[in-house]
Backbone as CSV, one residue per row, in Angstrom:
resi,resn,N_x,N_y,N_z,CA_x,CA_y,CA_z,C_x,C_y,C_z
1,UNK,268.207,109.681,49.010,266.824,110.047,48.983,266.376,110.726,50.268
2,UNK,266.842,111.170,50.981,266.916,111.993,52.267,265.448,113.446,51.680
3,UNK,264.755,112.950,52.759,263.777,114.111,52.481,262.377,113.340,51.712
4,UNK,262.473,112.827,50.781,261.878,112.277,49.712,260.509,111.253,50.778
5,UNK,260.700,110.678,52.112,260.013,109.644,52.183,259.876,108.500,51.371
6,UNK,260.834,108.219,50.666,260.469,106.727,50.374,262.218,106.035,50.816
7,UNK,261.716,104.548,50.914,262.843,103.732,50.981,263.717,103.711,50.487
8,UNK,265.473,103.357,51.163,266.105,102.955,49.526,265.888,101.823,49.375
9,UNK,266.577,101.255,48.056,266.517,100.312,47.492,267.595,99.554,48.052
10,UNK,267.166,98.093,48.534,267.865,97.029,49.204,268.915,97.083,48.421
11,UNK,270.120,96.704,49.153,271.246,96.697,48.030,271.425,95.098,47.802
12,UNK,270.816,94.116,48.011,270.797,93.039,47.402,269.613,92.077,47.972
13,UNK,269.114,91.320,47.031,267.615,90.328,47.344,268.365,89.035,48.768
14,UNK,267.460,89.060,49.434,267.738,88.586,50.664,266.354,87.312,50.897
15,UNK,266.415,86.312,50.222,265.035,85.498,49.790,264.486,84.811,51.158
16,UNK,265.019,85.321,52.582,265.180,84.821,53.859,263.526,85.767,53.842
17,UNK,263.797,86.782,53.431,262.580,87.911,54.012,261.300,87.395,52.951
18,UNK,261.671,87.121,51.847,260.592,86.773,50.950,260.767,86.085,50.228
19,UNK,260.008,84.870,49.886,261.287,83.874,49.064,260.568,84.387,47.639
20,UNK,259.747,85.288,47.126,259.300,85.776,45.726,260.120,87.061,45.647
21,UNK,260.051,87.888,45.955,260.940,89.284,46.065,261.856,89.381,46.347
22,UNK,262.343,88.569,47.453,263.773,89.171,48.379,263.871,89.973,48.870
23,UNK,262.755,91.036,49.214,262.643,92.229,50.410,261.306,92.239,51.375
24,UNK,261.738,92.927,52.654,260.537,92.682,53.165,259.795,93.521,52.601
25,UNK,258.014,92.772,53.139,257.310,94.100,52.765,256.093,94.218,53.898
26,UNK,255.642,95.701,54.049,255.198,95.976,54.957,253.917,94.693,54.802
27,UNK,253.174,94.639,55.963,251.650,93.533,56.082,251.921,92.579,55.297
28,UNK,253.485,92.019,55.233,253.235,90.677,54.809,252.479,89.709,55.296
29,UNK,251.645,88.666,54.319,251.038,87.394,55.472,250.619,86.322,54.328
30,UNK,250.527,85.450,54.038,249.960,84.326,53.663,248.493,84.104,53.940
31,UNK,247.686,84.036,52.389,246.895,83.835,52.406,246.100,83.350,51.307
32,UNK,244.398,83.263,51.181,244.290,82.261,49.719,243.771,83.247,48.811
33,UNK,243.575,82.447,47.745,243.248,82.810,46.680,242.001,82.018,45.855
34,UNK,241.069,81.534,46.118,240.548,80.221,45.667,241.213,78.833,46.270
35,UNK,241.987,78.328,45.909,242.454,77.247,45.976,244.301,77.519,46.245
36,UNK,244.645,78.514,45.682,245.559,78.830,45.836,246.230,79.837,47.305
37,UNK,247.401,79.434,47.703,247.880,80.279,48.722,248.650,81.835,47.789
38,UNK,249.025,82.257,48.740,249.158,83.467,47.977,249.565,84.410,48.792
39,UNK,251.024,85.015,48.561,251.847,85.414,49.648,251.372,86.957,49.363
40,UNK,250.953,87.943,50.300,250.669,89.202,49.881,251.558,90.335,50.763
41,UNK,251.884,91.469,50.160,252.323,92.479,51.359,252.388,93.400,50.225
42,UNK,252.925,95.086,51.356,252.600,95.943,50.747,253.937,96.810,50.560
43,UNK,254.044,97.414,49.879,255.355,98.586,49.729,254.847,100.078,50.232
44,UNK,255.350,100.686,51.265,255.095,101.718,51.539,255.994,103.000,51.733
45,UNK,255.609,104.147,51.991,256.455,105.152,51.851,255.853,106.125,52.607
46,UNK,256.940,107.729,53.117,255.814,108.616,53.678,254.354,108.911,53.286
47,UNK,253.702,108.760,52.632,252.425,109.069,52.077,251.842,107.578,52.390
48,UNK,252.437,106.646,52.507,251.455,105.742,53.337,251.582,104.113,51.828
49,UNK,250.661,103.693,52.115,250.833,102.536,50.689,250.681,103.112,49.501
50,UNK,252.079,102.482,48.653,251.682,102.865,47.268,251.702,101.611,46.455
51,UNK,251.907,100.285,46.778,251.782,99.146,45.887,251.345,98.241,47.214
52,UNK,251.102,97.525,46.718,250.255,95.769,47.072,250.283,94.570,46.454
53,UNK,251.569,94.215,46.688,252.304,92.912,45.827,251.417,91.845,46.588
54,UNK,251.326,90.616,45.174,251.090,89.196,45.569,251.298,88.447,44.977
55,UNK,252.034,87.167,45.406,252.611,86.307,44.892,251.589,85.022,45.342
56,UNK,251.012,84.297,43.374,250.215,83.287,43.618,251.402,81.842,43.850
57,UNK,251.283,81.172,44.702,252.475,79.756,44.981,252.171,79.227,44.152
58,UNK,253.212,78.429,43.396,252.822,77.367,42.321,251.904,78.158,40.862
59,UNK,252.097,78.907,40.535,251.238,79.373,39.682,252.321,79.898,38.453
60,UNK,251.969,79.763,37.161,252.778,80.346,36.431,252.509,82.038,36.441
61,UNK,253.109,82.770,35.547,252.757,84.626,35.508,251.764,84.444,34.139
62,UNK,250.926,84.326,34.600,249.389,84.335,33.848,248.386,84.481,34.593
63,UNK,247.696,84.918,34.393,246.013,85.637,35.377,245.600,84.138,35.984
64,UNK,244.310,84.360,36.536,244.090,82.472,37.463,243.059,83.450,37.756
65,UNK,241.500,83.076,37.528,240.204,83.648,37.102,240.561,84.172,38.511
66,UNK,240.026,83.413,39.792,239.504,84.021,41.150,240.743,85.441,41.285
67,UNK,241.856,85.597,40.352,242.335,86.731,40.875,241.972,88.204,40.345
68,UNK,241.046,87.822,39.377,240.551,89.352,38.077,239.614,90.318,39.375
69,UNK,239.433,89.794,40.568,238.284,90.523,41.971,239.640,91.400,42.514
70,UNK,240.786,90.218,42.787,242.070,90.922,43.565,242.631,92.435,42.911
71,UNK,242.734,92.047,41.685,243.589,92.624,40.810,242.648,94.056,40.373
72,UNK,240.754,94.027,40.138,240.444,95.111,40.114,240.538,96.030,41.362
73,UNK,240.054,95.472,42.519,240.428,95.670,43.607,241.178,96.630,44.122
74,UNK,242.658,95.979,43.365,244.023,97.008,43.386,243.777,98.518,42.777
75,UNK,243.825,98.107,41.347,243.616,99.023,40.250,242.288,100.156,40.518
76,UNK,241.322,99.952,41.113,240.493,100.638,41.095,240.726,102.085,41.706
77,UNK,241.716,102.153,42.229,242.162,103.279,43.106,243.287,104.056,42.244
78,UNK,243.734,103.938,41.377,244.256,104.705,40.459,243.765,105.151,38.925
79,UNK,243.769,106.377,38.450,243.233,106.928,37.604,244.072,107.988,37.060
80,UNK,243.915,108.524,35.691,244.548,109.360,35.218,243.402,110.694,34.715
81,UNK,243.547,111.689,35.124,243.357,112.714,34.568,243.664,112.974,33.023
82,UNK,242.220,113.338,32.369,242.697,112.748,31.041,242.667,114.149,30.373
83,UNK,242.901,115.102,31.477,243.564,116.613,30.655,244.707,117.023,30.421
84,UNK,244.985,116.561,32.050,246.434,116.771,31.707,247.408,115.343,32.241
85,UNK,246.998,113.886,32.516,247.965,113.360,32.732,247.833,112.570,34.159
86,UNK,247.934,113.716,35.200,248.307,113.397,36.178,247.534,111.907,36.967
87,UNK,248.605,111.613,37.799,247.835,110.060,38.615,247.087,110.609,39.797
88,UNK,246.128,109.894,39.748,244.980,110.135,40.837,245.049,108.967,41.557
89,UNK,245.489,109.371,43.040,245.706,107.713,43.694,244.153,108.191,45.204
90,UNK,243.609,107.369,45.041,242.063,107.474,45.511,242.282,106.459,46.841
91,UNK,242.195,107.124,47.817,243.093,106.357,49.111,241.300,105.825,49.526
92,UNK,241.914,104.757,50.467,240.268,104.075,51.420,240.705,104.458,52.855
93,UNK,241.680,105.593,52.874,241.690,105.780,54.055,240.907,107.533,54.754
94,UNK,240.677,107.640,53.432,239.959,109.241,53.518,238.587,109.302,54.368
């Protein structure tokens, strides 16, 4: 991927760096969620962040109300052009 700006891909999960992922990720840190802790960090690339992982502790993979704020949060910054397609990624750093 030379040129491209983005990472490669770890060649194997290393659960030392993250015990949910197995890779690091950029602004990792621990933090809450309501009641819940909640491991967060980000995946980045030349163009800067393009995902914002979080892992709720103890939680099954089902929504948990206080996170529907997190989760629009995320989402609100991507959009599709509904002519032709394309992703519209709407930075907060503009």
């Amino acid at each position: 991927m030379p040129g491209s700006g983005r990472k490669p891909a770890a060649p194997q999960y290393d659960l030392s760096l993250n015990e949910f992922y197995g890779v690091a990720l950029d602004n990792q840190e621990w933090t809450t969620l309501g009641e819940k802790q909640m491991l967060v960090g980000t995946a980045s690339n030349a163009n800067g962040v393009m995902m914002k992982l979080a892992a709720v502790k103890d939680l099954a993979h089902w929504n948990y109300k206080p996170e529907a704020a997190f989760i629009w949060d995320f989402f609100q910054d991507y959009q599709r052009n509904t002519e032709n397609g394309a992703l519209i990624i709407n930075s907060s750093e503009e």
